[in-house]
C-alpha positions as CSV (number, residue, x, y, z in Angstrom):
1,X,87.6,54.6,229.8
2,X,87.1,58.5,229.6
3,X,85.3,58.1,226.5
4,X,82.8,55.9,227.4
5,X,82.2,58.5,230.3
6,X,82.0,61.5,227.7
7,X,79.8,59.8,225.6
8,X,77.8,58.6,228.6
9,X,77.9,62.3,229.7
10,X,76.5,63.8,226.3
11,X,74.2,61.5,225.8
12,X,72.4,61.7,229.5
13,X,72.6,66.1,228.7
14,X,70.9,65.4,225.4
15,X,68.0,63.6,227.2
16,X,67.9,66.0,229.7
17,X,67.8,69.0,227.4
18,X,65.0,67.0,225.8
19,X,63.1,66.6,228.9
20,X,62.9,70.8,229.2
21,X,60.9,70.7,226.1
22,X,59.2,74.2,225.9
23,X,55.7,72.6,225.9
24,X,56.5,73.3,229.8
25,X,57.1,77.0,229.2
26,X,54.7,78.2,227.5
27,X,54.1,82.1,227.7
28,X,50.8,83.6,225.6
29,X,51.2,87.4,224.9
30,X,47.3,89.0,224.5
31,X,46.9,90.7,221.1
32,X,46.8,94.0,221.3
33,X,46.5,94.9,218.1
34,X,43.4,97.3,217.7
35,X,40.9,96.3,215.1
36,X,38.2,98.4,214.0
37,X,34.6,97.4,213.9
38,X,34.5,98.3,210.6
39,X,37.0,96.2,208.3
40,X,39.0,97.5,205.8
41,X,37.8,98.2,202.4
42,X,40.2,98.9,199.6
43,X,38.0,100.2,197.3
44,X,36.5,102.7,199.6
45,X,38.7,105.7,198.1
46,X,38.2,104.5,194.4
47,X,34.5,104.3,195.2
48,X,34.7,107.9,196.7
49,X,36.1,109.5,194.2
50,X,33.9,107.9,191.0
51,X,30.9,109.0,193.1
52,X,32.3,112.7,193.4
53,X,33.6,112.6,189.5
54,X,29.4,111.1,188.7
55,X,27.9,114.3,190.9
56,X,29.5,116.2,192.6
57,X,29.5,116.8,196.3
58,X,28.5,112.1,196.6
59,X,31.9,111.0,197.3
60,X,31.5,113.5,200.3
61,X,28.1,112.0,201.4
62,X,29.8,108.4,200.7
63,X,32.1,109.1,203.2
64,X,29.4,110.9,205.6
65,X,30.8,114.2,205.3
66,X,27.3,115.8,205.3
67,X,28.5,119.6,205.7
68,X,30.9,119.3,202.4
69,X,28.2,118.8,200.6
70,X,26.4,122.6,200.9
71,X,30.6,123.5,200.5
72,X,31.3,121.5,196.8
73,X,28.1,123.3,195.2
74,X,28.8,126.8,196.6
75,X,32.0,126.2,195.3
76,X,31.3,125.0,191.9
77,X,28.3,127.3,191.5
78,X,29.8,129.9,191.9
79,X,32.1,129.2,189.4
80,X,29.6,128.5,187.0
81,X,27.7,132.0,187.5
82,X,30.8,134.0,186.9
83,X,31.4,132.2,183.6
84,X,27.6,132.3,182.6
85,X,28.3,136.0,183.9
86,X,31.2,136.8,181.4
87,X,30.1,134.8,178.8
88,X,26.8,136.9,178.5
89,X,28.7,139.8,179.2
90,X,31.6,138.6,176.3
91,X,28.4,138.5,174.0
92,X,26.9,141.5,174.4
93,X,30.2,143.5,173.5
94,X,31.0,141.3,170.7
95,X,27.4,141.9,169.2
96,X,27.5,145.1,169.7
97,X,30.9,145.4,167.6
98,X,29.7,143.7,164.9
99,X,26.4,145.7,164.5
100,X,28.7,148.7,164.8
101,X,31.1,147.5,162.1
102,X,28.0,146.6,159.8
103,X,26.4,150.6,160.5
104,X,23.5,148.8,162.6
105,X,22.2,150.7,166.0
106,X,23.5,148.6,168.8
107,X,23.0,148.8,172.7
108,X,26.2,150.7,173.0
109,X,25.7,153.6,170.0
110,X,24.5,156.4,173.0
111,X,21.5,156.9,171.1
112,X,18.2,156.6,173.1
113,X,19.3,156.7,176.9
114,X,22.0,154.0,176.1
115,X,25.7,154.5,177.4
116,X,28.3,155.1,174.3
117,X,31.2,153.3,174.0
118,X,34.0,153.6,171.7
119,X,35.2,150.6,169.6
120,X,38.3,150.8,171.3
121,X,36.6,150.3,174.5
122,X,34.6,147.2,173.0
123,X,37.1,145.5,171.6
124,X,39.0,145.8,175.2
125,X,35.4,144.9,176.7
126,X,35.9,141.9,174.6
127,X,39.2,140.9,175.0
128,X,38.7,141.0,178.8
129,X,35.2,139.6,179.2
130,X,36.7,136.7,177.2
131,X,40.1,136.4,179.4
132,X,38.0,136.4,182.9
133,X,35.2,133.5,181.0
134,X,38.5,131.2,180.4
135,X,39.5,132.1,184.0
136,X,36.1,131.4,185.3
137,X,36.0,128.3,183.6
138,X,39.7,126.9,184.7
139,X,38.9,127.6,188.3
140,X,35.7,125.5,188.2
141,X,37.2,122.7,186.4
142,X,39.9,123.0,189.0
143,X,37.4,122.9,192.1
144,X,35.6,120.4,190.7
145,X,38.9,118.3,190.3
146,X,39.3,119.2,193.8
147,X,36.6,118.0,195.3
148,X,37.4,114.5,193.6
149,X,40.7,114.4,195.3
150,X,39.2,115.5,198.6
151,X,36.5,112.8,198.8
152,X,39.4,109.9,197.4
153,X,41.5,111.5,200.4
154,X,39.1,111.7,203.2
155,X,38.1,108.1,202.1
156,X,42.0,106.5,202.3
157,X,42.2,108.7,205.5
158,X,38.9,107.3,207.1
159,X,40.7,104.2,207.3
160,X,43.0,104.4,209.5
161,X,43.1,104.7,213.5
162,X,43.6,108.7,214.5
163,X,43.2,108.6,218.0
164,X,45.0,110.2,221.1
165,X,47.7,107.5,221.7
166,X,49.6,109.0,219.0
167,X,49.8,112.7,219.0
168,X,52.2,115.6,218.0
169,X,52.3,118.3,220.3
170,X,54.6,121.4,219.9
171,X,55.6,123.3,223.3
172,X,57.8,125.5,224.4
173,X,60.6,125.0,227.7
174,X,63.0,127.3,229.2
175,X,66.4,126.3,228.8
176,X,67.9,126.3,232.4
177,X,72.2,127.1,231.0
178,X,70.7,130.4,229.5
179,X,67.3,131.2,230.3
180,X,65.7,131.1,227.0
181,X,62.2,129.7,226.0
182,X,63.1,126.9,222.9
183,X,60.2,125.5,221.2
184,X,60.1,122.0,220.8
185,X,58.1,119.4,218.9
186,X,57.3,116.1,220.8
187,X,56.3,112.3,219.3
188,X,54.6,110.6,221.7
189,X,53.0,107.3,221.3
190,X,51.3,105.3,224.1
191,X,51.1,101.7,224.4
């Protein structure tokens, strides 16, 4: 007889669980995931930096960076004019040693108004006219290697959402056991 009633007794919960179905209790959350007007392109920073590597200073106008532009050409010009610098200068000295070495007059010889220089001091004049050329030249393959990576960079960074509900702020609080100022760095995000 108690088993019919336990049976009876799970039987009548199992239809009453089943009645509670959660069709009744529904509860929607809103979304508040933010999404950006413009939608994310993957390509963006490849596309940046091919532009910059094609001419220089476009991955910065792709990413409408305007004022990088005047930036990436002083940059890279003026690398340019202090190899085009040394390089002529480079010439001169080696010409000038070589004319000497054949018993030619040369722009160096101190004959006619012009300065005299030893061929010690053109060989040196040589030597380091050459070593600043290959520095010139290093530093403006460098910048312009540079500027790739900065318009790549700026282009992955564009992407995503810097705005004040997540910010780093560094301050500094007294400590009340001794009296001292500590500095602390705060994470704070807002929801």
């Amino acid at each position: 007889m108690y088993k019919k009633f336990y049976i009876l007794l799970v039987a009548s919960l199992f239809f009453t669980i089943d009645s509670f179905s959660q069709e009744d209790l529904i509860i929607k959350a809103k979304d508040t995931i933010y999404t950006s007007p413009n939608e994310f392109d993957m390509l963006s920073p490849a596309r940046a930096a091919f532009y910059s590597a094609i001419l220089p200073g476009l991955g910065q106008a792709y990413n409408k960076k305007y004022w990088k532009v005047p930036i990436v050409y002083g940059a890279l010009g003026t690398g340019v004019y202090f190899y085009d610098r040394n390089n002529t200068n480079y010439n001169r000295a080696r010409t000038a040693y070589k004319l000497r070495l054949d018993g030619k007059p040369n722009e160096f010889d101190g004959v006619g108004g012009n300065i005299f220089l030893s061929d010690d001091a053109l060989v040196r004049a040589q030597k380091s006219y050459k070593k600043d050329r290959d520095l010139s030249l290093l530093v403006t393959v460098a910048l312009y290697v540079l500027q790739v990576l900065e318009a790549s960079t700026n282009a992955h960074l564009l992407q995503h959402n810097v705005d004040n509900n997540l910010t780093l702020s560094p301050q500094i609080i007294k400590d009340a056991t001794n009296n001292k100022s500590v500095v602390v760095a705060s994470l704070n995000f807002k929801f």
